[in-house]
N, C-alpha and C positions, 0 to 999 in steps of 0.2 A: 504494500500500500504506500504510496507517495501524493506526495501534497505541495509537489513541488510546484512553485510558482502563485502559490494561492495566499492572498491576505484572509486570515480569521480573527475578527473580535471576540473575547471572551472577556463577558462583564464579570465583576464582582472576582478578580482572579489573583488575586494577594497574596492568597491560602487555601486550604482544605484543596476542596473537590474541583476548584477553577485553578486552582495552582496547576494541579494534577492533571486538566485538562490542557493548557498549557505548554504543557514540556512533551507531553506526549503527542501534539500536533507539531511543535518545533522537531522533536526526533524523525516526525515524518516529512520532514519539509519545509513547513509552511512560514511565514514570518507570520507575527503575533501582536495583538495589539493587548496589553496588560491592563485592566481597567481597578479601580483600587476607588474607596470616597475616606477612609478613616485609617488604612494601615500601608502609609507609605515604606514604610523599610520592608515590609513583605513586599509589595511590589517590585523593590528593588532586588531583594533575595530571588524573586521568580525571572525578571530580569536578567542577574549574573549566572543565572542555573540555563536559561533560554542561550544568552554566548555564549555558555562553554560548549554542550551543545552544537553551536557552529562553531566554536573554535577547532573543533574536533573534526571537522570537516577538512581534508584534502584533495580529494577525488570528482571528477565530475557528475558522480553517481550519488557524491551527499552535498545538498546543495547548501547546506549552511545557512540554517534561517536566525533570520532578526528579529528583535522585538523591541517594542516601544513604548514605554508609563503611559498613561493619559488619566486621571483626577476624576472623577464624573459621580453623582450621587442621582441614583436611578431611579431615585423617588421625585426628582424634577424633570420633567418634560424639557427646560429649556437645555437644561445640563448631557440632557439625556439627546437630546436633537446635536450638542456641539459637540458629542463625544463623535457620535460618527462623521462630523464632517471633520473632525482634526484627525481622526485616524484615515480615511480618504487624501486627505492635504497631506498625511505623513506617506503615506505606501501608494499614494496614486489611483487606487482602490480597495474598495471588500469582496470578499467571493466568499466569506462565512460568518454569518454571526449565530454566537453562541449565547444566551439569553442564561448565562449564570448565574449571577446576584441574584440571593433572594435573604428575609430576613421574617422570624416568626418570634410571637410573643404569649408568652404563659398565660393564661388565665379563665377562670371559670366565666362559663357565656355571659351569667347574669355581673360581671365585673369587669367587661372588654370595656374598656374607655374610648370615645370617639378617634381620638391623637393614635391610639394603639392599634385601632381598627383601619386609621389612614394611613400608618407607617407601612404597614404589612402590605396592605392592597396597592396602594403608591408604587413600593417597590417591585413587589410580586404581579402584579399585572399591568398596573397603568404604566410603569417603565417598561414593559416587555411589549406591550403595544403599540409604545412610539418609538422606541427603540426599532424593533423592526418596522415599522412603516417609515422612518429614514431611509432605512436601509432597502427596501423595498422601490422605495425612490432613487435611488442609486443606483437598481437596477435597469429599473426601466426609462430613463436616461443613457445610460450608457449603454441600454440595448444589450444584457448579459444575462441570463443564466445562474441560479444563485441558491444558496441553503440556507436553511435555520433552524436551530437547533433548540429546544427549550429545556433547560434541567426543571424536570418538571417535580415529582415525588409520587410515591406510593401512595398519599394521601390525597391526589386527584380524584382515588377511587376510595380508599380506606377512613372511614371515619378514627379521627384523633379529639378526643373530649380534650376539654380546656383547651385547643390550639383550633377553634372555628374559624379565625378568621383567615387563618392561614391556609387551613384546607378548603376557601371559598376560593382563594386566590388561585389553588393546584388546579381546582374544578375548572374555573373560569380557563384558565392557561390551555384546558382539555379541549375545550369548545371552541378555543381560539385559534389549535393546531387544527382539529377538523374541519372548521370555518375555512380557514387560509389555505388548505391543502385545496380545497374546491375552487377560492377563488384565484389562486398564484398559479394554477397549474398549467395554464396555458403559456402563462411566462416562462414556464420553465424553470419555474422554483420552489424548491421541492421544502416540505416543514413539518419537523416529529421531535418528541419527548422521549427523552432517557426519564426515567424515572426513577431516582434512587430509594434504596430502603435505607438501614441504620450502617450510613458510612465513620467509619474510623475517622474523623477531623476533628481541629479545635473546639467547634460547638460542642462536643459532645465530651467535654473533656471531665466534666462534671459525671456523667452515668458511668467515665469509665474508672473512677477511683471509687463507686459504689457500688463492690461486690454483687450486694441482694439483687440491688435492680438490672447491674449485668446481666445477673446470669438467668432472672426471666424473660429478658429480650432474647435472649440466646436463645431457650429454649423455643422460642417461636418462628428461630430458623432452621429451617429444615437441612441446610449446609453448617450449621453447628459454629460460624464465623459473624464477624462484622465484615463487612464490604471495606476496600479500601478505596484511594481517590482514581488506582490506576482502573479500577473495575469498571470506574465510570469512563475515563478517560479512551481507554481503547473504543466501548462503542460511537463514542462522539467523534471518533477518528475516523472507524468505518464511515459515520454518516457523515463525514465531511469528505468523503472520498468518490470518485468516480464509479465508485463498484457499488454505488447508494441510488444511485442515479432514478431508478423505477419505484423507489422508496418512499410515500410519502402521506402526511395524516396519520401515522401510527403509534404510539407509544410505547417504549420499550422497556421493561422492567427489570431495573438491576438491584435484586433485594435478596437475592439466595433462597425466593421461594417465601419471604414473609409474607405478600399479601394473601397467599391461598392459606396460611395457617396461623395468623395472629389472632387470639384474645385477649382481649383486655382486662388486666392485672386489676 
C-alpha cells in the first residue's frame, strides 16, 4: 500500500489514536498535515516522529513524507474553514481528510449543562461538517477525486449512559457518512467511519490504573485486549488508499468484537 504523492489532514493528531494515525500514513507515503488546538509539544513530538520517518528514506521507492503543525480548535467553524485552507496554501493541496478530533464529557443526562452539550456537539459534529464541506470544496474546484474519513466510535450504535451527548454526536456522524456517500459519489469521493472501541490512549489513562474496572471492560472483549492506536491507524491507511476506491458509506468496527458483546457494568 503506498500513498505516495497524497496530502492527508488529520484533525485532532497530537496524541493517542491521530498520532497513530499519522505516522502510519507518513510510513506509507503521504505528507501530513498535524492538526493540534491545546497540546503543542505533542504536535511537535508527532512532527519529529513524521521526519524521521522521511529521514529514513533513501531510495526512490520510499518517498519521504513531510509534515506540517497547523493550531485549529474544531469547535469553530471559522478556525475550522482556515485550517484547510493553510494546509492547501502549505502542500498545494488535500486528497484526504481525516475527521479525528473529537472530545466527550461525563455526566448523568439529567446534569448535561448546555456549554457541555455544545463543547461535544461543536467538536464532534458541527467541526466534522464544515470541516469537510471545505474540503469538499476543494475538490470540486480543482476538479479531483477525494476521501474522508470519520473516526467515528462504537457508540454510533452502542448506547453509553452518562456520555448522551456524545453518542448523539457518533449517531449524527452515522447519518452524515451515509448522507454524503449518496451525495459525493458522483464526485468521486468516497466517505466511511472507523469506528473504534476501548483504544489504549491518554484519555483512558485513568481506567487503566483501575484494576476492577479494567478488567470488566476486558471481559466484554471477546479478543481479551485493548485496541491500540496502530489498530486504528492501519484501517485508515487502507481507506486512504487506492485499493479503497469502490468503498464507501460504510462503517468499520475496530473494537475486538465489543459491540456484539458489551453489558453494562
Amino acid at each position: 500500500m503506498s500513498l505516495e504523492g497524497k496530502v492527508i489532514l488529520v484533525t485532532g493528531s497530537s496524541q493517542g489514536i491521530g498520532q497513530g494515525i499519522v505516522l502510519r500514513l507518513a510510513q506509507a507515503g503521504a505528507n501530513v498535515v498535524i492538526n493540534y488546538r491545546s497540546h503543542p509539544e505533542g504536535a511537535e513530538e508527532t512532527l519529529a516522529k513524521v521526519q524521521a520517518i522521511g529521514g529514513k528514506c533513501h531510495m526512490a521507492q520510499c518517498p519521504g513524507a513531510q509534515g506540517h503543525t497547523i493550531k485549529a480548535d474544531l469547535g469553530s467553524v471559522q478556525e475550522v474553514r482556515q485550517l484547510i485552507a493553510e494546509s492547501i496554501e502549505h502542500f498545494g493541496k488535500l486528497d484526504v481528510l481525516v475527521n479525528n478530533a473529537g472530545i466527550e464529557k461525563h455526566a448523568p443526562f439529567w446534569d448535561v449543562t448546555e456549554a457541555d452539550y455544545d463543547a461535544v456537539l461543536n467538536v464532534n459534529l458541527k467541526g466534522v461538517f464544515f470541516a469537510t464541506q471545505a474540503f469538499v470544496q476543494h475538490l470540486i474546484e480543482t476538479k479531483r477525486p477525494g476521501k474522508i474519513i470519520n473516526i467515528s466510535s462504537v457508540h454510533e450504535d452502542l448506547p453509553f449512559p452518562n456520555f448522551t451527548a456524545y453518542c448523539v454526536s457518533k449517531g449524527g456522524m452515522k447519518m452524515l457518512t451515509r448522507n454524503l456517500a449518496v451525495e459525493l459519489g458522483s464526485l468521486g469521493i468516497t466517505i466511511n467511519n472507523v469506528a473504534p472501541g476501548a483504544i489504549e490512549t491518554p484519555i483512558n489513562t485513568q481506567l487503566l490504573n483501575d484494576p476492577q474496572k479494567l478488567g470488566a471492560l476486558l471481559n466484554n472483549i471477546p479478543l481479551g485486549r485493548l485496541g491500540q492506536p496502530q489498530d486504528v491507524a492501519s484501517l485508515v491507511g487502507f481507506l486512504s488508499s487506492s485499493d479503497a476506491d469502490y468503498i464507501t458509506g460504510s462503517t468499520f468496527f475496530v473494537d475486538g468484537g465489543l459491540l456484539w458483546n458489551y453489558q453494562e457494568q
